[in-house]
C-alpha positions, 0 to 999 in steps of 0.5 A, a space after each residue: 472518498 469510498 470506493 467500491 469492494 473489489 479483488 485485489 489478487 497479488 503476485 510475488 515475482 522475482 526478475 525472471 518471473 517478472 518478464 513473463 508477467 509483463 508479456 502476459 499483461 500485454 498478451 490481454 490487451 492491458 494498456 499502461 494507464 500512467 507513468 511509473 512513479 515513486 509511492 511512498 507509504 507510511 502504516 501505523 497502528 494502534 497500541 494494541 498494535 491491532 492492525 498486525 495482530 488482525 492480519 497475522 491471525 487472517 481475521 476476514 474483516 479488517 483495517 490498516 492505516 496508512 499515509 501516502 504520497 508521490 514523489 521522491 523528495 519535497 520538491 516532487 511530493 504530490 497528493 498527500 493522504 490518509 489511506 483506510 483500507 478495509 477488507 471484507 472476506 476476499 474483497 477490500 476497499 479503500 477511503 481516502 483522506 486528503 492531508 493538504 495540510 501536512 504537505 509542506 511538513 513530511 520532510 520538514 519534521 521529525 516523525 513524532 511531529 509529524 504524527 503530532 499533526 496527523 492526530 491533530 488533522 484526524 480529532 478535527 474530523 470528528 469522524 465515527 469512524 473507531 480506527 481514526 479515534 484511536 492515537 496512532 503509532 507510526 511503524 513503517 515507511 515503504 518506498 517503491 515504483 509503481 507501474 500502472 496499466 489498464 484493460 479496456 474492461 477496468 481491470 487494474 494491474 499493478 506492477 511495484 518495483 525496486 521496494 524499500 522499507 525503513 523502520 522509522 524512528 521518532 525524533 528522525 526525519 523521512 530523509 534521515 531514515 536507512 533504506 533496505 532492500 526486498 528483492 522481488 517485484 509485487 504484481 496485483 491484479 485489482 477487479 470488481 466482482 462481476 470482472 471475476 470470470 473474466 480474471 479467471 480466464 486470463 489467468 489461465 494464459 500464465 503459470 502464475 499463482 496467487 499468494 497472500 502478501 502484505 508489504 505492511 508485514 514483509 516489510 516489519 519482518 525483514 526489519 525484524 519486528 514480526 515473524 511472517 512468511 
């Protein structure tokens, strides 16, 4: 499913700025839409290792990758898919791929195997997409809470907690991987084009400010793989 070009506007947030945002998102009116739950990412790349190369270089029109389900454990895993996450300029957009296929696999299957499977189901596609057609490399697994809530006008906030990432290793499973810590919280604040001004505005009811951020590379630099700041 494609969706539509929106603004995705990210804030990096430690505990005490945290509390402020969650005032601020109550003071405009923005309701919690659903129950936080555990997102679990997986982001790959291609042999050139592009999709870090394109992002470290602020290429304006790009892809990433990513497999992504719910749930901590194989019991509470639901709606397992593939992510393309493209962005134009300011704006981003996003397919998703549904992978019913791999669901009783994630936990079950070494990461090699598991990605062995992945490129079967995306061959089977015969997509025209170039990014699908590539071999694709498993780089990062990314676990974290996700908080959700919504203004009456469909501005989207999102509020990630208690972030993890793994570096993953090719004949480990998903479970056998170690975690480590990133201290701060990420509040995104997602909108289509004609909510811009409207943004802006309750913006300016808080101090906080926009900054680039990719969990993607955060992520690759704390586990030491690429410089990012």
């Amino acid at each position: 499913m494609q969706n539509n070009f929106r603004y995705e506007l990210k804030f990096i947030l430690d505990e005490n700025k945290a509390h402020n945002c969650f005032e601020w998102i109550n003071s405009i009116g923005a309701t919690e839409k659903y129950s936080c739950r555990t997102n679990n990412s997986i982001y790959f790349d291609d042999l050139e290792n592009s999709s870090v190369r394109e992002n470290l270089m602020g290429i304006s029109q790009r892809k990433k990758i990513r497999m992504r389900w719910y749930g901590n454990d194989a019991k509470s895993l639901s709606d397992l898919k593939l992510e393309i996450k493209e962005r134009k300029g300011r704006l981003n957009s996003k397919t998703n791929i549904p992978l019913p296929a791999l669901s009783k696999l994630i936990h079950q299957t070494t990461i090699s195997e598991l990605n062995e499977k992945l490129m079967k189901c995306l061959r089977e596609l015969n997509s025209n997409d170039t990014v699908l057609n590539q071999y694709l490399i498993p780089e990062l697994l990314i676990r974290y809470q996700r908080l959700y809530f919504e203004t009456r006008d469909s501005i989207r906030i999102t509020f990630d907690k208690n972030i993890k990432f793994f570096n993953v290793i090719s004949n480990q499973r998903l479970n056998e991987l170690t975690p480590v810590d990133y201290r701060m919280g990420v509040m995104e604040v997602k909108f289509l084009p004609e909510n811009k001004d409207k943004v802006a505005n309750f913006l300016r009811r808080t101090y906080l400010t926009p900054k680039r951020h990719s969990k993607y590379l955060v992520g690759l630099s704390v586990l030491k793989s690429v410089l990012y700041y």
